[in-house]
C-alpha positions as CSV (number, residue, x, y, z in Angstrom):
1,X,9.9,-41.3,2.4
2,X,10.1,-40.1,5.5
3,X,11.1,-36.3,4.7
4,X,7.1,-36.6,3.2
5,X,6.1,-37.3,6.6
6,X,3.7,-33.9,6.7
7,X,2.6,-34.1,3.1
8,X,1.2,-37.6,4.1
9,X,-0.4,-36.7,7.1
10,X,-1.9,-33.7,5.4
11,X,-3.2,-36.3,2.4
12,X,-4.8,-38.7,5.2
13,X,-6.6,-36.0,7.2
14,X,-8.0,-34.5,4.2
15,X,-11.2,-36.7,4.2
16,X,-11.6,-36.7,8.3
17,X,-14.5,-34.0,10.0
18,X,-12.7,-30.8,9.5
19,X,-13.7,-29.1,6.1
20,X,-10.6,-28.9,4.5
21,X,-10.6,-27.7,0.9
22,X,-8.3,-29.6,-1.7
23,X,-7.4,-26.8,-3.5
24,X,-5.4,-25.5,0.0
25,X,-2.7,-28.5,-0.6
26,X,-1.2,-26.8,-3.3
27,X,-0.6,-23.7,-1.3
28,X,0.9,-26.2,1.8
29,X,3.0,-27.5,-0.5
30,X,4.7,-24.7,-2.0
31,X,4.9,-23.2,1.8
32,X,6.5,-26.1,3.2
33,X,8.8,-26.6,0.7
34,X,9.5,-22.6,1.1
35,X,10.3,-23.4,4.8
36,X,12.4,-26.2,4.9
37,X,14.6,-24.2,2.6
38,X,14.7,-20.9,4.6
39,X,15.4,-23.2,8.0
40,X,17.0,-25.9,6.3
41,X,14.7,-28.2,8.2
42,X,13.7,-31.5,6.7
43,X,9.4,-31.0,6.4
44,X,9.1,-34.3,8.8
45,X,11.2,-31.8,11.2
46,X,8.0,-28.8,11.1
47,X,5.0,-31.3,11.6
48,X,4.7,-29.3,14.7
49,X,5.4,-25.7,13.7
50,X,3.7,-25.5,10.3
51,X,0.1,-26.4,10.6
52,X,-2.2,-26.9,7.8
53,X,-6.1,-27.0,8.0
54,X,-5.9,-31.2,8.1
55,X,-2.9,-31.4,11.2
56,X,-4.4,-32.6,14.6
57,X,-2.6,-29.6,16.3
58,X,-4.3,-27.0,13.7
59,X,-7.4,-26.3,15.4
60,X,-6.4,-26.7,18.9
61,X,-3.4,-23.8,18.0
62,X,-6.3,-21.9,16.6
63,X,-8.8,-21.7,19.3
64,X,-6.2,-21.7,22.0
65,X,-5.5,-18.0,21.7
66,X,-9.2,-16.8,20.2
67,X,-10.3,-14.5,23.4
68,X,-13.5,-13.4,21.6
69,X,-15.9,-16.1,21.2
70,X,-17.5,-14.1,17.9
71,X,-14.9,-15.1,15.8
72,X,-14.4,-18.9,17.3
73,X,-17.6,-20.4,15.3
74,X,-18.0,-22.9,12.7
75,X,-18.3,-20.4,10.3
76,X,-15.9,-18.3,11.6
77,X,-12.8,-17.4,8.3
78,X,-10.0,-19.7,9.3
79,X,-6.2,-19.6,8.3
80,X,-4.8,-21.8,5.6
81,X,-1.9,-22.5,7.5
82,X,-1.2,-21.8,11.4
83,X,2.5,-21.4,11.8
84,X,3.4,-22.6,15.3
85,X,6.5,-20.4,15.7
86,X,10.0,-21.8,18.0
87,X,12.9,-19.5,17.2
88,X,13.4,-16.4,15.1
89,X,14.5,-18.4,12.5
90,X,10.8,-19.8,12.0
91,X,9.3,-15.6,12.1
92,X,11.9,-14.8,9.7
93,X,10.5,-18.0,7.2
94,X,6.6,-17.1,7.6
95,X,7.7,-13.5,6.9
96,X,9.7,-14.6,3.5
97,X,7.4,-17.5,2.4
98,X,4.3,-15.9,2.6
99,X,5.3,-12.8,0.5
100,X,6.7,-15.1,-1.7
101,X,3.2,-16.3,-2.3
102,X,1.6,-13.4,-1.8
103,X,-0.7,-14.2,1.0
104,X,-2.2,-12.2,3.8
105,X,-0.1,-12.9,7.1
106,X,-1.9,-11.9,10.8
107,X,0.8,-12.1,13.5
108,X,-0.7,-13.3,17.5
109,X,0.7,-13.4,20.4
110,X,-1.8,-13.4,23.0
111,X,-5.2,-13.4,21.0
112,X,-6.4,-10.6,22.6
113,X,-7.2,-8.4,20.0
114,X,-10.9,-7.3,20.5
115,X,-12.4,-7.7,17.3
116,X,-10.1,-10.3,16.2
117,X,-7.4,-8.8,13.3
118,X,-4.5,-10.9,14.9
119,X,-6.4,-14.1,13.5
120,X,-9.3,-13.4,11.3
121,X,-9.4,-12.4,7.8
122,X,-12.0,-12.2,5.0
123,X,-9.2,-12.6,2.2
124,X,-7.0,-16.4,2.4
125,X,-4.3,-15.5,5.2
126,X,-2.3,-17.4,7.2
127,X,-1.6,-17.0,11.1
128,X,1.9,-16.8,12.2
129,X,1.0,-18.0,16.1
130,X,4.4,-15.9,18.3
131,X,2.9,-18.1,22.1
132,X,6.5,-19.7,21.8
133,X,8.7,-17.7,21.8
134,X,7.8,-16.0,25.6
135,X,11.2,-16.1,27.1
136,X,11.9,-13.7,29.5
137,X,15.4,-12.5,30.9
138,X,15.5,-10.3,33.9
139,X,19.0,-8.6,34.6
140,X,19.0,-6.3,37.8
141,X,22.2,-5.1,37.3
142,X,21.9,-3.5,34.0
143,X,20.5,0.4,35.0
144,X,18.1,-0.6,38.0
145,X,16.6,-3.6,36.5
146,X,15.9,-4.6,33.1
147,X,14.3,-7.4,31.0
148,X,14.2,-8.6,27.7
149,X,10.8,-9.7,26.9
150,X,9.4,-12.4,23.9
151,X,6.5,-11.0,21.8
152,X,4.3,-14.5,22.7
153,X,5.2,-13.6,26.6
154,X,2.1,-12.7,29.1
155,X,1.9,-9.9,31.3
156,X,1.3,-12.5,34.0
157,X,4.2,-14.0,33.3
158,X,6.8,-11.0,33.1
159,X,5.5,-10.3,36.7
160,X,6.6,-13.3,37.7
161,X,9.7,-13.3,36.4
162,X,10.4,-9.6,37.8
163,X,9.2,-10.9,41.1
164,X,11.3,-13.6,41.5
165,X,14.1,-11.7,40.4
166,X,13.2,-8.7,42.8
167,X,10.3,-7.8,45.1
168,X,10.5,-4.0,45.1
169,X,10.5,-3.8,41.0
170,X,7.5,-4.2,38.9
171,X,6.6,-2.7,35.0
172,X,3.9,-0.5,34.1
173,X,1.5,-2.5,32.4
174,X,-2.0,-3.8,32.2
175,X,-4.2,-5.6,34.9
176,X,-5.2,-8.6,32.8
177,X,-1.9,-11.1,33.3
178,X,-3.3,-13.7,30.2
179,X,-2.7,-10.4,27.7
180,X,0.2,-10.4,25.3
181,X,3.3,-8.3,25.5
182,X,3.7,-7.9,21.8
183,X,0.3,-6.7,20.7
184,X,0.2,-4.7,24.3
185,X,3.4,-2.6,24.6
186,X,3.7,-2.1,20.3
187,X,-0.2,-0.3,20.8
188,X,1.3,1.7,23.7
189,X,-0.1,-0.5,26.5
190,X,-1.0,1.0,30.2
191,X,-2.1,0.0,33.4
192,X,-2.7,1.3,36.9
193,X,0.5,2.7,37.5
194,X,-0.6,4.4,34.1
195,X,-0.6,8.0,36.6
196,X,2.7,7.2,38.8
197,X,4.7,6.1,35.0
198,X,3.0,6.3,32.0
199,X,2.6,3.8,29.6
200,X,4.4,0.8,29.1
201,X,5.7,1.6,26.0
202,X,7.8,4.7,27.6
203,X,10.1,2.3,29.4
204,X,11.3,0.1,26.4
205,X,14.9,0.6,25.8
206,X,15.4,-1.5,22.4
207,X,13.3,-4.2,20.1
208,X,14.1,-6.9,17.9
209,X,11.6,-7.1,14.7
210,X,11.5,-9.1,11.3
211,X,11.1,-6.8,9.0
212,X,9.2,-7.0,5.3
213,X,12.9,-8.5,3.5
214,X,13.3,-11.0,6.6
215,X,15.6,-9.0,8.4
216,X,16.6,-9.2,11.8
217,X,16.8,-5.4,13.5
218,X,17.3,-4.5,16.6
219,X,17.2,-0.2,17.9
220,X,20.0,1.1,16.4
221,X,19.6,-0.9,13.0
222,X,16.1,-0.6,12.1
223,X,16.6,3.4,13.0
224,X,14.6,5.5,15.3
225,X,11.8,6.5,13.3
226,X,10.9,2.2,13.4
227,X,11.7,2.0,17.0
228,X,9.4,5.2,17.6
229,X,6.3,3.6,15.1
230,X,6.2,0.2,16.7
231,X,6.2,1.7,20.0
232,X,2.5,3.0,19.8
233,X,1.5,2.3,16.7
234,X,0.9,-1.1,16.3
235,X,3.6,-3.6,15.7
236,X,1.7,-5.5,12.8
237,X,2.0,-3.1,10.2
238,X,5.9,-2.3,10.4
239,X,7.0,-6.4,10.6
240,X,6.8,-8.9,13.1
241,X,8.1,-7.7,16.9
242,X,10.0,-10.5,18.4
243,X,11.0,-9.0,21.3
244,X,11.4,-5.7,23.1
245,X,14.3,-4.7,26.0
246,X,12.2,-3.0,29.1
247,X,13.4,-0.8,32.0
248,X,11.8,-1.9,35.2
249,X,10.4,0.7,37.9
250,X,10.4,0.1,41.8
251,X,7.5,-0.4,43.8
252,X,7.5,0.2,47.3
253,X,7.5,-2.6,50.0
254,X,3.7,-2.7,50.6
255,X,0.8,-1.0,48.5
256,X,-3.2,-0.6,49.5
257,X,-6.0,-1.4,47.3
258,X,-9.3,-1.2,47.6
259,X,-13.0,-1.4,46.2
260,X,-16.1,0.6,47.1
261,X,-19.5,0.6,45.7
262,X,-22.4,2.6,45.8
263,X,-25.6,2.2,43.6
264,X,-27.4,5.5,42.9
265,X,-29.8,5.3,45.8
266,X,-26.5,5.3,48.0
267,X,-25.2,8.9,45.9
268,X,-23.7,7.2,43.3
269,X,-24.2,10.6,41.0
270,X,-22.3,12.3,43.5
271,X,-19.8,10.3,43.9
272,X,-18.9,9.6,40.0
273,X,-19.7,13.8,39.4
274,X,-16.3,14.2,42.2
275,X,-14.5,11.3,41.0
276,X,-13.7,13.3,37.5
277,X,-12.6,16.2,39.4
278,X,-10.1,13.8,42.3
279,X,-9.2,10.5,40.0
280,X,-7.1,13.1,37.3
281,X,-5.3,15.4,39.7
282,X,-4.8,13.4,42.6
283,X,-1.5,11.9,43.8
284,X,0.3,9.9,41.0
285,X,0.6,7.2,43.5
286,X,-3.1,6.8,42.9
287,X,-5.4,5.0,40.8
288,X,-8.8,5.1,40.7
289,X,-10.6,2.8,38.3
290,X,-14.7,3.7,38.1
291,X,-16.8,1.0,36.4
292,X,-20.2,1.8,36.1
293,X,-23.1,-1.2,35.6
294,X,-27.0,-1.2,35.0
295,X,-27.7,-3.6,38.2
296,X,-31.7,-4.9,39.6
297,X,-31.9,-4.1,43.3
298,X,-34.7,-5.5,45.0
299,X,-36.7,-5.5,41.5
300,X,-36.2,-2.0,41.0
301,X,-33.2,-1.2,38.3
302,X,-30.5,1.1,39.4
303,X,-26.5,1.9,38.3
304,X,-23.8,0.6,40.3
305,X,-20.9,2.1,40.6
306,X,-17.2,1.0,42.1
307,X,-14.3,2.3,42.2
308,X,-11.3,0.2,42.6
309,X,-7.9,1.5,43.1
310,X,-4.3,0.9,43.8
311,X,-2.0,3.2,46.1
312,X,1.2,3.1,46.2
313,X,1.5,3.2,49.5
314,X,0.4,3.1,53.0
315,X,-3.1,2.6,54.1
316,X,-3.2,5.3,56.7
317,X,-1.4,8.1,53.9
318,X,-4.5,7.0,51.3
319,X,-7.2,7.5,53.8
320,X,-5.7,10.9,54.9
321,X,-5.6,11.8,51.0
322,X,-9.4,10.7,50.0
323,X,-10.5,12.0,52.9
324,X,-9.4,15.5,52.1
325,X,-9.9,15.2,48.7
326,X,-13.3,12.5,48.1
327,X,-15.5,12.7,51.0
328,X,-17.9,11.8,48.4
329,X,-16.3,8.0,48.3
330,X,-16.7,7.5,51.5
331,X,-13.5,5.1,52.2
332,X,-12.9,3.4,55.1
333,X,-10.7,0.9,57.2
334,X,-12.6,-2.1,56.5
335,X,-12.5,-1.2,52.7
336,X,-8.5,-1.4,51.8
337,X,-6.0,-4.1,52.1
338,X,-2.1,-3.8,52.6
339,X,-0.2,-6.3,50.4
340,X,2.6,-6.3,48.1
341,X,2.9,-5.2,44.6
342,X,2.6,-8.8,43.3
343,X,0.0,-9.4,45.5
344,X,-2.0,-6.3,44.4
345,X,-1.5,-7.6,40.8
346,X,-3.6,-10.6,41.1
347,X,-6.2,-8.8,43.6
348,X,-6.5,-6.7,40.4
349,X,-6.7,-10.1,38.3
350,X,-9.8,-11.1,40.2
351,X,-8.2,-12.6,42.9
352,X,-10.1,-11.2,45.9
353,X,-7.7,-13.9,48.1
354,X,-4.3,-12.3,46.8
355,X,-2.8,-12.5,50.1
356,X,-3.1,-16.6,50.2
357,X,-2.2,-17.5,47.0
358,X,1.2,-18.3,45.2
359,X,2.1,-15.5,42.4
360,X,2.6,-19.1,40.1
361,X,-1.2,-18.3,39.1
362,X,-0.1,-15.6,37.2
363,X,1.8,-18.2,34.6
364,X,-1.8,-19.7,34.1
365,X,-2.4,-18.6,30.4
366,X,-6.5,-20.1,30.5
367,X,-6.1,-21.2,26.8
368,X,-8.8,-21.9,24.6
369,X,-11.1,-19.7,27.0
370,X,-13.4,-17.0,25.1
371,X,-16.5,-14.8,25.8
372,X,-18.8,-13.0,23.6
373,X,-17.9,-9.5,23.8
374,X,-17.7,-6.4,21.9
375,X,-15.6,-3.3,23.5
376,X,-15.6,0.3,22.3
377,X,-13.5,3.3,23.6
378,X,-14.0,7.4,24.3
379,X,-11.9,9.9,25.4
380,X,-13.1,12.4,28.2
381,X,-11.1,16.2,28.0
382,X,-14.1,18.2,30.0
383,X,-15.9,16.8,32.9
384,X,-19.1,15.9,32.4
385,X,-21.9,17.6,34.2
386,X,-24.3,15.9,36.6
387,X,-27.7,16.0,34.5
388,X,-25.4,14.4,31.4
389,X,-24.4,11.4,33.9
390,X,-27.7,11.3,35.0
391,X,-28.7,10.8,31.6
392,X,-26.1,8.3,30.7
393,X,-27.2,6.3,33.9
394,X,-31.0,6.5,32.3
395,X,-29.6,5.0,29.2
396,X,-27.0,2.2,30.6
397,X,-30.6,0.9,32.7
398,X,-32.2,1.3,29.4
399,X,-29.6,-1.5,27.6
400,X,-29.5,-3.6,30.4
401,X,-25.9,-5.0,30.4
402,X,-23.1,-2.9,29.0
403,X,-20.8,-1.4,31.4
404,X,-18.8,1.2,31.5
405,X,-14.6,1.7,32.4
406,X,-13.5,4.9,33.2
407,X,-9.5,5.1,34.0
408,X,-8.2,8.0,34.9
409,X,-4.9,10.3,33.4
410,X,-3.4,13.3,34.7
411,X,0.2,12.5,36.5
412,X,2.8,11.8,34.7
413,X,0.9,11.5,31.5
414,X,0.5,15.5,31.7
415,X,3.8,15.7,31.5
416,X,4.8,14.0,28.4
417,X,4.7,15.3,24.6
418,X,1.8,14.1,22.7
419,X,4.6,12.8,19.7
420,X,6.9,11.2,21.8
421,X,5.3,7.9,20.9
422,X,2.2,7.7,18.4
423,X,-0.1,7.3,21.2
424,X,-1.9,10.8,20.8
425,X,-4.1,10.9,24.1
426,X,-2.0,11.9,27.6
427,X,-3.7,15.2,28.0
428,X,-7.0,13.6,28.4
429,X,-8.9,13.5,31.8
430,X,-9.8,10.1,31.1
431,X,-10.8,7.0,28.9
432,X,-13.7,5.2,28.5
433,X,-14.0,1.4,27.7
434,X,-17.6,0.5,26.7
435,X,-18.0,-3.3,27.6
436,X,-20.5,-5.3,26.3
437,X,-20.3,-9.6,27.3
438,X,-22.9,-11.9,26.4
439,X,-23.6,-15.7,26.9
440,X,-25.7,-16.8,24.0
441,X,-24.7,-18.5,21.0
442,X,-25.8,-17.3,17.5
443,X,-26.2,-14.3,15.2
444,X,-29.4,-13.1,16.6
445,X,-28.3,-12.3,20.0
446,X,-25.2,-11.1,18.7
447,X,-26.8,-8.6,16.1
448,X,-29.0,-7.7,19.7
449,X,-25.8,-6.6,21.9
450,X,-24.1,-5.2,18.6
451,X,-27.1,-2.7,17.8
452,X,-26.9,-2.4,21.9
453,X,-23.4,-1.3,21.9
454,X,-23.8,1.2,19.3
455,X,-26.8,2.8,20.4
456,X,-25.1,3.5,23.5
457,X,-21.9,5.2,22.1
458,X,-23.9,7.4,20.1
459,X,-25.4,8.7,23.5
460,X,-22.2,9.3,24.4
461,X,-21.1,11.2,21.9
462,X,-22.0,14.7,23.5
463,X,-19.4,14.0,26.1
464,X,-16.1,12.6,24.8
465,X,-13.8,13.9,22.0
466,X,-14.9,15.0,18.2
467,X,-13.5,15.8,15.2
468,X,-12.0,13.3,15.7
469,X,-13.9,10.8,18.1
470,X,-10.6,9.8,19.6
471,X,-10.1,5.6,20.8
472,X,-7.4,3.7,22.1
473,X,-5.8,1.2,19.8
474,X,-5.3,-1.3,22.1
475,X,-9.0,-1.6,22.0
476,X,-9.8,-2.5,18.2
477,X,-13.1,-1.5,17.1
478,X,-13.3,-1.9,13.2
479,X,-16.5,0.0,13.4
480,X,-14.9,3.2,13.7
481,X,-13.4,2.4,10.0
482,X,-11.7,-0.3,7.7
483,X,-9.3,-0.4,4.9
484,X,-10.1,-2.5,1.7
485,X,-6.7,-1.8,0.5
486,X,-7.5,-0.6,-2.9
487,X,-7.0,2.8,-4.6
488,X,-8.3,4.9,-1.6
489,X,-6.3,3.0,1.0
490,X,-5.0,6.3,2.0
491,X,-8.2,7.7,2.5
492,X,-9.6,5.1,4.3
493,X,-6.8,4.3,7.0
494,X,-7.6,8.2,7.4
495,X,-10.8,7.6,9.0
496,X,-9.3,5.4,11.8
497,X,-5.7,6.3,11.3
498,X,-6.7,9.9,13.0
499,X,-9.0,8.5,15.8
500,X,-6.0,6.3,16.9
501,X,-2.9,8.1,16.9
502,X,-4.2,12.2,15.7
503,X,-1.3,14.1,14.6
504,X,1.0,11.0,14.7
505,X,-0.5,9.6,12.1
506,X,1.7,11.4,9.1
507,X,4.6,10.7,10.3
508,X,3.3,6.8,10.7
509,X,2.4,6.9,7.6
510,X,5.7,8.6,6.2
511,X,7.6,5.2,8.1
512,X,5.5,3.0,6.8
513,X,5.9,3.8,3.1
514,X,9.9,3.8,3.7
515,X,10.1,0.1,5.5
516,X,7.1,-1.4,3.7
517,X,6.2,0.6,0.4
518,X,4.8,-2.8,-0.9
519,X,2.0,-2.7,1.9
520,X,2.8,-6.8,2.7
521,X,2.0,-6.4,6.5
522,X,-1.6,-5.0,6.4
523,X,-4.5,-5.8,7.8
524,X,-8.5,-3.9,8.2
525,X,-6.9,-1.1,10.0
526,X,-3.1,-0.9,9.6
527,X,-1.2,2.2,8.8
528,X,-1.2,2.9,5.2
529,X,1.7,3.3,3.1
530,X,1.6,7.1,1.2
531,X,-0.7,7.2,-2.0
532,X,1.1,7.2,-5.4
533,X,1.4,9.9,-7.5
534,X,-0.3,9.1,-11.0
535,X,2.2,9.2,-13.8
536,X,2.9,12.1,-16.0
537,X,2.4,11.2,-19.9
């Protein structure tokens, strides 16, 4: 009786406010039992780390990692099963029982995924949920600090952990400490060290990933041409990243950071015109984040624009530099702060109090917190002239609430071949995030901000990359192209394959179809395996 523990509590919950569909207890079933075999775990043992639709824990595992509030409705596609995952052993089950029964399988580890493919499906899918498994070693004797990291870790938290390990080491990685490492170094993943390192993915040393037959690989057995595809290219359509092995980079004893804002009566056109020129050839020890908003200033509407930056370094060698290079800026004493590196990675987390607080809020994962939001991306190889930003500021007043992220390249990114990993865009001047948040509930505002957000790119298109429109994967947008998995999935993983990764795509393609000719880990825009050739008769 008691090894039927789960199917009960499945059978009692059925009835209760959630809209479970019968039919789904079949599928549980034939899961569970699947499970317990590959684990050799009695069923009353995996209450907590296989989930159906009726468990108590289903929904709260759900939402807890949902980041986009667009996909966290009532009528919103939900997972069969959630699979709460505690040790490899569990990964390696998911992977095996849900080929076995031929289901969809979307793999999250920190739910940020913009437009939702780590958790949302329109075909019946389950979600194997990696927040678990987040253990983090640091050694500092192993080659000037290393650290093996869990797919379900945060960034926040492998600060932390470097930090207490060492204070003159950090990683080169993003800003937002609540973002998973798995989804963010597998899709390249940068920060603003982006210009004094490159990309995060460029100091992993070795992986662990469960591959399509419920394999267990580390570097040197999955191969190099794995290794090279999952760093860049997306973990989720090669297997199931566990963990990867990073090589940590020193930081200097105290950085400077700093934020200025001008609104275009103060020579904000000015100011953004230079900042293309200084922000990409500068000092690699230099960041210089420029986000531009639509604002209302004493009822009239104007564009705001701020730069925000990190130096690594001292405050008097960044003032001598910008004042040299970007009179335009107009930066001063009063505007930067000395602190160290951990401190400047929660002033960059919104912290504006860095200095007084305890780096332990970094381990604060926010669960079950989402927005409304939609996020596009553009890549800038020319600068753009001062009547085109002067019309893009005409048109970001006109939509009234997207902004605009521009994050500078140049550094060490020059420096680096285009194929080293499948991330296709170092020579670039610079990116562009298009960032649209909203507050109200309910398709009509949301088809409002949509048609907003793409009304705007298209008046960008003049300006950033073609044929292809390049973007960043690590900023999802399935408008740019989806794959229905049929008899011209080649074709149409094409379309978005190019804008991604540009020339890497072949040869991601070419792994793909050797370590997953079957296509099991796919989702709307994963690599595609090789089309077959038709038959001769």
């Amino acid at each position: 009786m008691k090894k039927l523990s789960c199917l009960i509590l499945f059978l009692s919950l059925a009835s209760s406010s959630l809209a479970v569909d019968p039919s789904n207890q079949p599928i549980y079933e034939s899961f569970l039992k699947c499970f317990s075999n590959q684990t050799c775990t009695a069923p009353d043992k995996l209450c907590s780390v296989v989930l159906p639709q009726s468990s108590a824990s289903f929904t709260p595992t759900l939402r807890a990692y949902i980041r986009n509030a667009r996909y966290n409705t009532s009528t919103s596609p939900k997972p069969l099963i959630v699979i709460a995952a505690r040790s490899e052993a569990h990964v390696k089950a998911t992977v095996l029982c849900t080929k076995s029964l031929n289901f969809q399988l979307k793999t999250r580890s920190g739910g940020h995924d913009y437009d939702g493919l780590s958790y949302i499906s329109n075909r019946p899918y389950f979600v194997l949920d990696m927040s678990y498994l987040r253990n983090i070693t640091v050694d500092m004797a192993d080659g000037g600090g290393s650290a093996w990291v869990g797919a379900g870790a945060t960034l926040g938290e492998v600060y932390y952990s470097i930090w207490q390990k060492s204070k003159s080491h950090g990683f080169p990685a993003g800003v937002c400490p609540t973002v998973g490492v798995g989804g963010h170094i597998s899709g390249g993943g940068y920060g603003n060290m982006i210009r004094k390192y490159g990309l995060s993915v460029d100091y992993v040393t070795d992986a662990k990933i469960v591959d399509v037959n419920g394999r267990i690989l580390d570097r040197k057995s999955m191969g190099e041409d794995l290794f090279w595809a999952i760093g860049g290219g997306g973990g989720a359509s090669f297997g199931v990243i566990l963990a990867f092995k990073i090589k940590l980079v020193p930081v200097p004893p105290t950085v400077t950071v700093f934020r200025v804002e001008k609104t275009l009566e103060e020579g904000a056109l000015d100011m953004v015109h230079k900042w293309q020129f200084v922000a990409p050839k500068t000092s690699p020890d230099l960041f210089m984040r420029l986000l531009l908003q639509p604002k209302t200033k004493n009822t009239t509407q104007t564009v705001r624009a701020s730069v925000v930056a990190l130096f690594l370094g001292r405050q008097s060698d960044l003032l001598s530099l910008l004042g040299k290079e970007f009179p335009e800026l107009g930066l001063r004493t009063e505007n930067c702060t000395e602190m160290t590196w951990i401190q400047s990675v929660m002033w960059w987390a919104n912290s504006d109090n860095a200095t007084l607080i305890k780096p332990e809020i970094l381990l604060d994962r926010e669960p079950d917190s989402a927005s409304f939001l939609k996020r596009k991306s553009d890549y800038v190889e020319t600068e753009i002239s001062k009547e085109g930003l002067g019309f893009l500021f005409t048109k970001l007043m006109e939509t009234g609430k997207l902004g605009l992220v521009f994050n500078p390249y140049g550094g060490i990114m020059c420096q680096v071949p285009t194929t080293k990993t499948p991330f296709p865009h170092r020579k670039r001047l610079f990116k562009v995030q298009h960032s649209m948040n909203w507050k109200d509930a309910g398709i009509e505002a949301e088809n409002s901000f949509m048609e907003k957000t793409r009304s705007f790119y298209s008046y960008m298109a003049p300006f950033v990359t073609k044929n292809p429109r390049h973007t960043y994967l690590n900023y999802r947008d399935l408008e740019i192209g989806t794959n229905s998995h049929g008899p011209n999935s080649y074709r149409e993983a094409e379309v978005y394959g190019r804008k991604y990764f540009g020339e890497n795509f072949d040869r991601l393609v070419k792994v793909k179809t050797a370590v997953d000719p079957e296509n099991f880990f796919r989702d709307e825009q994963s690599v595609p395996t090789l089309p077959t050739k038709p038959s001769m008769r």
